[in-house]
N, C-alpha and C positions, 0 to 999 in steps of 0.2 A: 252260605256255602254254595246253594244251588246256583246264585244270581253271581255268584265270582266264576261258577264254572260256564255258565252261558256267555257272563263276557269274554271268559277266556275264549271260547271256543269261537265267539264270534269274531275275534280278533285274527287268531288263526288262518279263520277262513277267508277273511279280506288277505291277509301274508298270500293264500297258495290263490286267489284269484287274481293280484294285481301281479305274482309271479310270472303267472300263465301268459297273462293279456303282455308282457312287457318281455318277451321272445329274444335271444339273439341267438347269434352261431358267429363260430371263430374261424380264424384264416390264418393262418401261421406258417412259417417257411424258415430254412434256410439255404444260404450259398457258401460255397467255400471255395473255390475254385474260380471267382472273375473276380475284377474291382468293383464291386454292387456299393454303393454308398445309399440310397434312396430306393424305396419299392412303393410303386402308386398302386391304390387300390379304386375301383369303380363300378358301383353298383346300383343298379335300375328297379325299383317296384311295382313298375309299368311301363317297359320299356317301349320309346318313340312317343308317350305320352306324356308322362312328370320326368321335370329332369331329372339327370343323374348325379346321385352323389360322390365325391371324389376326395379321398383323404391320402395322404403322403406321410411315409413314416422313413426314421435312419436308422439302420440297420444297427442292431446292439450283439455285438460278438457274433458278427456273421447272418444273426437270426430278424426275425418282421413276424411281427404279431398285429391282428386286426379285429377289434370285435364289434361287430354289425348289427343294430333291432330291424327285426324280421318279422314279418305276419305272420303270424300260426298256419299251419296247413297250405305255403304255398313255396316252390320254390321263385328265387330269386335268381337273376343275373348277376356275375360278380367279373372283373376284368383285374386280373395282377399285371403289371409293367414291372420288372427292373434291370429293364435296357440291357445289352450285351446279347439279345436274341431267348433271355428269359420272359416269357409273355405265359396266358394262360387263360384263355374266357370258356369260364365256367358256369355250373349251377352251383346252390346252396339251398340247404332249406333251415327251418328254423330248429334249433336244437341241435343243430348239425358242428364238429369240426372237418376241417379238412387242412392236413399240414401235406405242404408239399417241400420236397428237398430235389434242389436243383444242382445239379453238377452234371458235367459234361455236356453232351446233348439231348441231353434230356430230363424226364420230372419224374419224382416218385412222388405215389400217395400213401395217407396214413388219417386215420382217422375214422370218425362215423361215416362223414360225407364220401370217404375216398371211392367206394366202388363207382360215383355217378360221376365223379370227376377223373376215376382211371377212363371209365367207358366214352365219356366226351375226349378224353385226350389220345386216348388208343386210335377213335376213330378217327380223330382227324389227322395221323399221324400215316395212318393207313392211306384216306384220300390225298395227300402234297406226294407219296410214294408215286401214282398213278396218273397225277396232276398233268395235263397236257402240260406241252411248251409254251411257255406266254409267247415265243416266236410264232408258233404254229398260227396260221389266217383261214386257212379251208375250214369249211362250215363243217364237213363230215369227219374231219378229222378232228376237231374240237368234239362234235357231237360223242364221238367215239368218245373219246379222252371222259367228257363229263356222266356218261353211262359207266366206265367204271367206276371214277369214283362214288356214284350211289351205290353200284355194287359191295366195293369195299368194306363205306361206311353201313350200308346193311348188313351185311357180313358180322361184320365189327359187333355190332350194336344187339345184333341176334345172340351174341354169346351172354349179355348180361340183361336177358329178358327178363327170365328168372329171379334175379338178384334184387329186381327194381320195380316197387309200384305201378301200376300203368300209365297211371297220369303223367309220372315222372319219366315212364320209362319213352311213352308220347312225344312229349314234351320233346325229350333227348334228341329225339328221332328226326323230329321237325325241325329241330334247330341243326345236328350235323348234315341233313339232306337236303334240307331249304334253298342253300347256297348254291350244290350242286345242280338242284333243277332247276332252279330259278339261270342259272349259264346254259344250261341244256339248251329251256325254251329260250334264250339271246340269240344261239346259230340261228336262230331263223333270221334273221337282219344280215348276215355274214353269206347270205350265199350270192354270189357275181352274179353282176347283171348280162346279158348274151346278147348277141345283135339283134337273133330273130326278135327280144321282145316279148319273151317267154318268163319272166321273172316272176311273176305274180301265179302262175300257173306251177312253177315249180318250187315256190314257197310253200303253198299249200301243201302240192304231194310231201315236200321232204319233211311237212308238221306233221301229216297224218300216217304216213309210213317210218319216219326218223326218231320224232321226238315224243309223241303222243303215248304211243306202245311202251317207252321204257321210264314214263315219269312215274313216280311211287304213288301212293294210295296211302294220304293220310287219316288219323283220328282225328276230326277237329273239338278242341271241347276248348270252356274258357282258359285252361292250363295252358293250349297249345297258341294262343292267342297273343299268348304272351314274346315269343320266338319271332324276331322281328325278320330275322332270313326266311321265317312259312311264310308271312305276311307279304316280304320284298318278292317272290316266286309265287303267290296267289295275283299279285300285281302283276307282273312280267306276264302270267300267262294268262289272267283278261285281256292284256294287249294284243295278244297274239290270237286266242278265240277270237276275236271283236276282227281282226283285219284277215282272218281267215275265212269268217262266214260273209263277212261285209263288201272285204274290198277296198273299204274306202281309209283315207287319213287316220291314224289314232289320235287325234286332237284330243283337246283336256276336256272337255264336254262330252264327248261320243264315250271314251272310257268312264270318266265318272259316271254315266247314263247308265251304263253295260253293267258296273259295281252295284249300282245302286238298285236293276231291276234283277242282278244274276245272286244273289245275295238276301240274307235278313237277316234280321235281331242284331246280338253282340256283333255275330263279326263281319255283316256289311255296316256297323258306325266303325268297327277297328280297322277294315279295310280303308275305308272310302278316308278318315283320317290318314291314315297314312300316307295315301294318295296325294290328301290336300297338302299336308307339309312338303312329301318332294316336290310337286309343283310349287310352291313359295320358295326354294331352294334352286326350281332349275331355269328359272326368266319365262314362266308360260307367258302368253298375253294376259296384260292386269282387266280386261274385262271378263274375260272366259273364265280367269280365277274368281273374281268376286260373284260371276253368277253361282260358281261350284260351292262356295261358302256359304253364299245366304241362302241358296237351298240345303246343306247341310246343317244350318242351323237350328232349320223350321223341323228337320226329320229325326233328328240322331235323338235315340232316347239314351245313350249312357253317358252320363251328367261327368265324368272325366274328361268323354272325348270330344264333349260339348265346350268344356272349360279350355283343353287345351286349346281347339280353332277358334275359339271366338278370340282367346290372348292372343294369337299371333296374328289373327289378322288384324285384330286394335293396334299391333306393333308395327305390321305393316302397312297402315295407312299410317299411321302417327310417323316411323321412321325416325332414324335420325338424322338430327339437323346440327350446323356449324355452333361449337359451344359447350355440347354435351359432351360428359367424359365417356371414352372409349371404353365399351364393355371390355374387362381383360379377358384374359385367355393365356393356356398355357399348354403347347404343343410340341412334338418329336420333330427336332431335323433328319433326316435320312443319314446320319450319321450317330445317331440315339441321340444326339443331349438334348434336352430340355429349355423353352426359350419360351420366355414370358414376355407379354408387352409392358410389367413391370418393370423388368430391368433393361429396358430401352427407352427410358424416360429421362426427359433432359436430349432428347434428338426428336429430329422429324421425322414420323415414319409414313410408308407410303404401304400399304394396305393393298396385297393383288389376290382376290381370291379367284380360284381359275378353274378349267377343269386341263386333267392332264393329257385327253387327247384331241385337244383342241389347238387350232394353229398357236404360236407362239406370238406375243407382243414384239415385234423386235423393234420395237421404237424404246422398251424401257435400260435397254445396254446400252441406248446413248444419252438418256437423259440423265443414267447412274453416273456416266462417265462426269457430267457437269457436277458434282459435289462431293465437297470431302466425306471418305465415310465415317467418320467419328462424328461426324453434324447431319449426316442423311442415313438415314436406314431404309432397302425395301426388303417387305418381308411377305412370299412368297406362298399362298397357301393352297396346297394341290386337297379341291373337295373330291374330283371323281378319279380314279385312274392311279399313273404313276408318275410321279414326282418329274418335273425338266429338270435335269440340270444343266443347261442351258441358260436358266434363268440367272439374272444377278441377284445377290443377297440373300438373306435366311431362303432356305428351300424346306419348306414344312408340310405334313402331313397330315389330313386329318380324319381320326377313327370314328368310328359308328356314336360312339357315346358323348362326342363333340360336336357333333351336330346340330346340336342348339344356339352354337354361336354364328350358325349363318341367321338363323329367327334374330337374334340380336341386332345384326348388324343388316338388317333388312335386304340380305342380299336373295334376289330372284332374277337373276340372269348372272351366267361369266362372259367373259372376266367383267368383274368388278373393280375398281379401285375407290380406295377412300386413304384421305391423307390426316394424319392426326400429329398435331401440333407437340410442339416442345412441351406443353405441361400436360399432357396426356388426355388432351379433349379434339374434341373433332373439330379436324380444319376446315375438311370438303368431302363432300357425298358426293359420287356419281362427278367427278371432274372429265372434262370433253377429253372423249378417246382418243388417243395419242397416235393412232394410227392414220388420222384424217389431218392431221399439221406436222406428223414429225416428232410431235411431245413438243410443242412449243408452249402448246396454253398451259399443258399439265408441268413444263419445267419453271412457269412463269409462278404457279400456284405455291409450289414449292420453293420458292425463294422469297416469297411473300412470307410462309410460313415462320420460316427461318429468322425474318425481321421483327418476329414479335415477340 
């Protein structure tokens, strides 16, 4: 009897340990009130380092149900889509639900999760209230604009201090403020240049009397580490430190330098990574990057962020070449729907990844104009900024947690283009820029395509 109850008991206890270890939390919603047909769900374990995971469900009598395995003790990134202006980027932790009911304009919560996902959605609700004009151009006037909304969302965030862990409640903090300071410390680029030749002299003053005095004071711990907007605004304002004490260029070496001596431990390897990806994303020069690399090789003790840069830069030398099938992808036109390069298979597509406030190609409206569009497709993908439409063909958008398909598709400078053949593999990488003949080489490439 003794030796039945010891294996019972021992059995049990493997039941509540593999329970424990194997964590999730739910996501659940409904709409009732737009034409919702599909609700993507997207969420990070390490946001800007492993990618992210992305599952798509159909709405069963209005309602989306999601359930997610989560680490114990940490909250999670999680992003809902279902198109019509219903969006939602939140937290979660493990053990947690969060149902939300979408109707009208706006989100109700309910569940264990709801107070961290009312207080992220309160505050950000409060900051687009306060939101300068995207018209507005004056640096002081911007300045102004993004001072309140840290005010807001502090505001905001202060009410459910109480309610919220500290880690979590950090965490929150860094992620609704991040954004704002990290535009705060941008004005500094936005102020006019003057005849006298004073520009560099009144950059400083307006960092040290404008911006300086009203950016927040965060907690940093590994929880907040995780908040890729503290990380993009620890970024943005080493840049600004480094050419305020300096003077000189923020070249990709002088900031990585700056990171790497103003910083330690976890979060100069999670800085300095993050650094290294936008540069593989924004066309640095390929020498200044790869010195930035192979010294981060040699230093970075967290064996994540060690893993992430050494794949992408294995990916960016190796690159792709004519033959390989094109990484898919699936992204929002500015009009919500949804558009895979799967289902534009069986045509030749032409591949513009851009940024949106950069002059426009206007060689590609008349290379479009040479082909039918049931046999040529371009498809238009705005990485920084806001969408042309101006441009011909798909006009697409792409979010924080899609990112990993510029690492994909080896792109380190805009515009890029890459043409991908009728069976869905790659025609041409880096075809000659259309702006130096007209589009004569690139409308040549593309009828070649078409022949095969």
């Amino acid at each position: 009897m003794m030796k039945r109850l010891l294996c019972t008991s021992g059995v049990l206890l493997w039941l509540i340990l593999t329970t424990a270890a194997q964590t999730t939390a739910v996501i659940t919603g409904r709409i009732t009130d737009r034409p919702v047909r599909k609700v993507s769900l997207t969420y990070w374990y390490d946001p800007g380092i492993t990618p992210a995971f992305t599952l798509d469900t159909l709405l069963q009598r209005d309602s989306f149900y999601f359930r997610i395995p989560l680490p114990a003790g940490r909250p999670v990134f999680f992003y809902t889509d279902a198109g019509n202006g219903y969006e939602f980027y939140g937290l979660i932790r493990a053990g947690d639900s969060v149902r939300m009911i979408m109707e009208g304009d706006s989100l109700r919560f309910s569940g264990r999760g709801a107070v961290l996902s009312r207080a992220l959605y309160n505050a950000r609700r409060e900051q687009e209230r306060v939101a300068p004009s995207p018209l507005q151009r004056d640096a002081r006037a911007l300045a102004d604009g993004y001072q309140r909304q840290l005010l807001a969302g502090n505001s905001v965030l202060a009410i459910y201090r109480d309610s919220l862990e500290a880690p979590v409640w950090n965490l929150a903090r860094a992620h609704v403020l991040g954004e704002a300071a990290g535009k705060l410390v941008a004005t500094l680029w936005k102020l006019p240049p003057a005849p006298d030749s004073t520009l560099e002299e009144r950059q400083v003053s307006f960092y040290k009397e404008k911006i300086l005095p009203a950016l927040p004071s965060f907690s940093t711990t590994d929880t907040t580490l995780t908040a890729i907007r503290y990380l993009n605004y620890l970024l943005q304002k080493a840049e600004a430190d480094y050419y305020v004490q300096h003077r000189y260029e923020c070249n990709v070496k002088a900031v990585y330098e700056w990171l790497k001596t103003h910083y330690s431990g976890r979060l100069r390897d999670r800085l300095l990574a993050q650094k290294l990806m936008q540069d593989f994303s924004a066309g640095n020069p390929p020498e200044d990057q790869e010195w930035c690399v192979r010294d981060y090789l040699t230093i970075v003790q967290n064996n994540t962020c060690k893993e992430a840069i050494a794949g992408l830069y294995g990916k960016a030398r190796k690159g792709l070449s004519k033959g390989n099938t094109a990484p898919a992808f699936s992204l929002t036109d500015i009009q919500g729907r949804t558009v895979s390069l799967d289902q534009l298979n069986g045509k030749v597509v032409l591949l513009h990844f851009y940024n949106g406030a950069d002059p426009l190609l206007q060689a590609l409206s008349e290379i479009k104009g040479c082909f039918d569009e049931t046999r040529v497709t371009f498809v238009n993908i705005c990485c920084n900024g806001t969408p042309r439409k101006e441009l011909p063909g798909w006009l697409l958008n792409m979010n924080d947690q899609h990112r990993e398909l510029l690492s994909q598709y080896n792109i380190n400078k805009y515009p890029s283009l890459i043409v991908i053949g009728k069976n869905g593999k790659i025609y041409a990488v880096r075809p000659p820029d259309p702006a130096t003949d007209h589009g004569t080489a690139l409308t040549n490439i593309i009828y070649d395509a078409l022949l095969q």
